[in-house]
N, C-alpha and C positions, 0 to 999 in steps of 0.2 A: 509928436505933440498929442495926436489921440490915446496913444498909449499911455503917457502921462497923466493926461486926463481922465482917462481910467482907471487908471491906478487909485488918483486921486479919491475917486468919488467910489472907487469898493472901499476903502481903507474908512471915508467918511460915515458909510455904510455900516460897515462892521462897528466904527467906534460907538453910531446912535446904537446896536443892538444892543452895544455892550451896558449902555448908560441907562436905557431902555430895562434891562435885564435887573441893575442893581437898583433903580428906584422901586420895582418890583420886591425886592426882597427885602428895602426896606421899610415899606409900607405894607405890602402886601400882607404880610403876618396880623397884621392890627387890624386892618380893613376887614380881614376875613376871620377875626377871633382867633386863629389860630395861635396856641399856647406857647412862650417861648423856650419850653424843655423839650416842644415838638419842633419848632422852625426859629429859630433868634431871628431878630432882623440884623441888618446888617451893623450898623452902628455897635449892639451885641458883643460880634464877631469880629471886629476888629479892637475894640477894648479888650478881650479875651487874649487875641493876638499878640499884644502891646503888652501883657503880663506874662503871657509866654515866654515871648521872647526875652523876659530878662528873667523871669520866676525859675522857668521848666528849660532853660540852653535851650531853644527851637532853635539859634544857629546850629551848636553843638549837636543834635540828634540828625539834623536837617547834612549834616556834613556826612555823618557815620552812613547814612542810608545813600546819599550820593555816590560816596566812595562804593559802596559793595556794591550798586548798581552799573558804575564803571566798569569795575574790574568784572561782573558777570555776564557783564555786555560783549567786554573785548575777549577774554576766554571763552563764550559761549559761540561767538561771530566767527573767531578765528578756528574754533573745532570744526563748528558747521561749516565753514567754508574750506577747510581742508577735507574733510569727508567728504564735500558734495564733488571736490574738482578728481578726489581717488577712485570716486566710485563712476563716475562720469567717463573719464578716460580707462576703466577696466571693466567692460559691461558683467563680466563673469565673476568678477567680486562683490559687482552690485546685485547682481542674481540671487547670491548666494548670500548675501547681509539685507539685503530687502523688508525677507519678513521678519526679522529682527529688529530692524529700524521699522518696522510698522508697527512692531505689538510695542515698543517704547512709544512712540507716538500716539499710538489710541490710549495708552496708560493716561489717568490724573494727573498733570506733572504736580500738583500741587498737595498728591500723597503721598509726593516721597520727601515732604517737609518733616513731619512729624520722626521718621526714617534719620536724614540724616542728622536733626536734633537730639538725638541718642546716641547717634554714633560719634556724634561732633561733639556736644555739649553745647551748651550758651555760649556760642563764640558768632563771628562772622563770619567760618566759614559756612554753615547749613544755609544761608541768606543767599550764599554765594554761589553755590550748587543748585540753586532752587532759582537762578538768575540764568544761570547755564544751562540748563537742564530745558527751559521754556526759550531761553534764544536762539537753542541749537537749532531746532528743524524749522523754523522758517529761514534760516541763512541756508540750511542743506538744501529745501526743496528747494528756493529759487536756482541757485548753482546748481542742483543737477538737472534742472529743468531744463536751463539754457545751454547744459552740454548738450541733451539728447537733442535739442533742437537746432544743434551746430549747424551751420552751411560746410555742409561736404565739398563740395566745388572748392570752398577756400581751402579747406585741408589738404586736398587731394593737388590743386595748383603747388602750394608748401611742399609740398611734396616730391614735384614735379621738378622743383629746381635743388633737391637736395636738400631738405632741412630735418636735422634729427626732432626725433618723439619732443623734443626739450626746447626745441626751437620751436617745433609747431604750438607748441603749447603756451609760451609765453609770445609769442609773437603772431597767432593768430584765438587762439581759444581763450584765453586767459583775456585781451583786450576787450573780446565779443562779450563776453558774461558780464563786465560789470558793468553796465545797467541795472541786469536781473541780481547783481550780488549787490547793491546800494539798495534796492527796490524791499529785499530782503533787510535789510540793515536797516530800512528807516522802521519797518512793525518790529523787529528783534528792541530798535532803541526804546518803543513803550511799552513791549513786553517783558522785558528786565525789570524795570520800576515794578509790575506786577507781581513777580518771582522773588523779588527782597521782601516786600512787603507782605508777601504770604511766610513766608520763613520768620518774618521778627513777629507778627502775628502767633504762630503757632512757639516760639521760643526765642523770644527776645529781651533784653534786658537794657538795649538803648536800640537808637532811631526810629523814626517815624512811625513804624508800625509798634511800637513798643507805646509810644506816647498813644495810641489813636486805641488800642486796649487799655492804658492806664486811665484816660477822659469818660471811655464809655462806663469803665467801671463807678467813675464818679457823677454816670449820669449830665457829664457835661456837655451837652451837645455844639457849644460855641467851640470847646476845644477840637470837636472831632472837626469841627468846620476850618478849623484855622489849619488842621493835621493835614486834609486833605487837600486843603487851598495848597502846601507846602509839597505833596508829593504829584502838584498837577502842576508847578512850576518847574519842579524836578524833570517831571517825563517832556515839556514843552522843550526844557534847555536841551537834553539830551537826541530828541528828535533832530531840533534845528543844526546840534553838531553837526549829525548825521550829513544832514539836507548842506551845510557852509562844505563838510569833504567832497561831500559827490559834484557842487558846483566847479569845485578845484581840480579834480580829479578828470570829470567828465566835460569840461568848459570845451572839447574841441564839438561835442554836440550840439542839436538844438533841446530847446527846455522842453517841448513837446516828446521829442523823441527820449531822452531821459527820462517823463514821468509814462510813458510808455514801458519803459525796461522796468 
């Protein structure tokens, strides 16, 4: 019952921040002279919205930039997590790839956009690469993070009763890491939305980052406002996927110990 209760009254919480937040913005601009090419108010921004979305396909753009964010989430997720479980279980492959994955790492990922929009052309794939590229190493580090921090005791029991490299690995290593591979998975899901919309930014010709340079150039500030209301509903949905798998996946846990991994 308390916990209900509580529930209750963060969620009532949060709702007055939110309501709190929008009366804000849209008064606030008037109250304080602020000009509406500098701040719309709200009202603004959603008539803005409402011509978008049947003027400018804000579905239609709003889909193309969803889709590449998909696809450079699960390509991106499933490279980093196959890298981090290879290099995990061969410390001498990881030795020797280390500084390799470390000087791509300290690299801009977001300067090799302009990079693969030459090599690619105005397509979706450069969006898609630039999605991959930024979701790989945080799926890597947390997976090999939580190899090198394996409990040896459970390996080496595995071990004890016969079980092949293959068996150890999905039946004690592989179970152990996801935590730290979901933990990975949920910053990978909002830093994909980041990596699309740096690619259509620097060479796009539809979705959201395409609209969000097409607005500024028109000096329309209510549009960039609706653009980005649209790819901050994007990154929420994608997060929560994340967050709906790992409940499924990791349900025999507690929710404590889960936002721990």
């Amino acid at each position: 019952m308390n916990d209900a209760s509580n529930s209750s009254g963060t969620a009532l919480w949060s709702l007055g921040v939110l309501v709190v937040f929008l009366l804000a913005w849209q008064f606030g601009p008037g109250v304080l002279g602020v000009p509406e090419f500098v701040l719309p108010p709200l009202s603004k921004v959603v008539d803005e919205g409402l011509r978008i979305w049947s003027g400018e396909k804000l579905l239609w753009h709003a889909g193309i930039t969803a889709l590449e964010v998909v696809v450079g989430f699960v390509l991106g997720s499933a490279l980093g997590a196959a890298i981090g479980y290879a290099l995990g279980l061969s410390p001498r492959v990881e030795a020797v790839l280390s500084p390799y994955l470390l000087a791509l790492q300290i690299a801009p990922k977001v300067a090799f956009a302009p990079l693969f929009v030459m090599w690619l052309g105005y397509t979706v794939y450069p969006k898609i690469l630039v999605a991959v590229l930024i979701v790989f190493f945080p799926v890597l580090i947390n997976v090999l993070s939580a190899m090198r921090t394996m409990d040896h005791d459970m390996i080496n029991l595995a071990r004890s009763f016969s079980a092949t490299r293959m068996q150890v690995f999905f039946n004690v290593e592989y179970p152990t890491t996801l935590p730290a591979l979901f933990s990975g998975l949920r910053i990978a899901s909002t830093l994909a939305v980041i990596g699309v919309v740096v690619g259509e930014l620097v060479g796009g010709n539809m979705g959201l980052g395409y609209l969000l340079v097409f607005f500024e150039g028109q000096g329309n500030t209510s549009g960039v406002f609706v653009v980005i209301a649209a790819l901050t509903v994007i990154g929420i949905a994608a997060y929560y996927a994340v967050v709906m798998a790992e409940r499924r996946v990791l349900h025999y846990l507690p929710s404590a110990e889960r936002r721990a991994g």
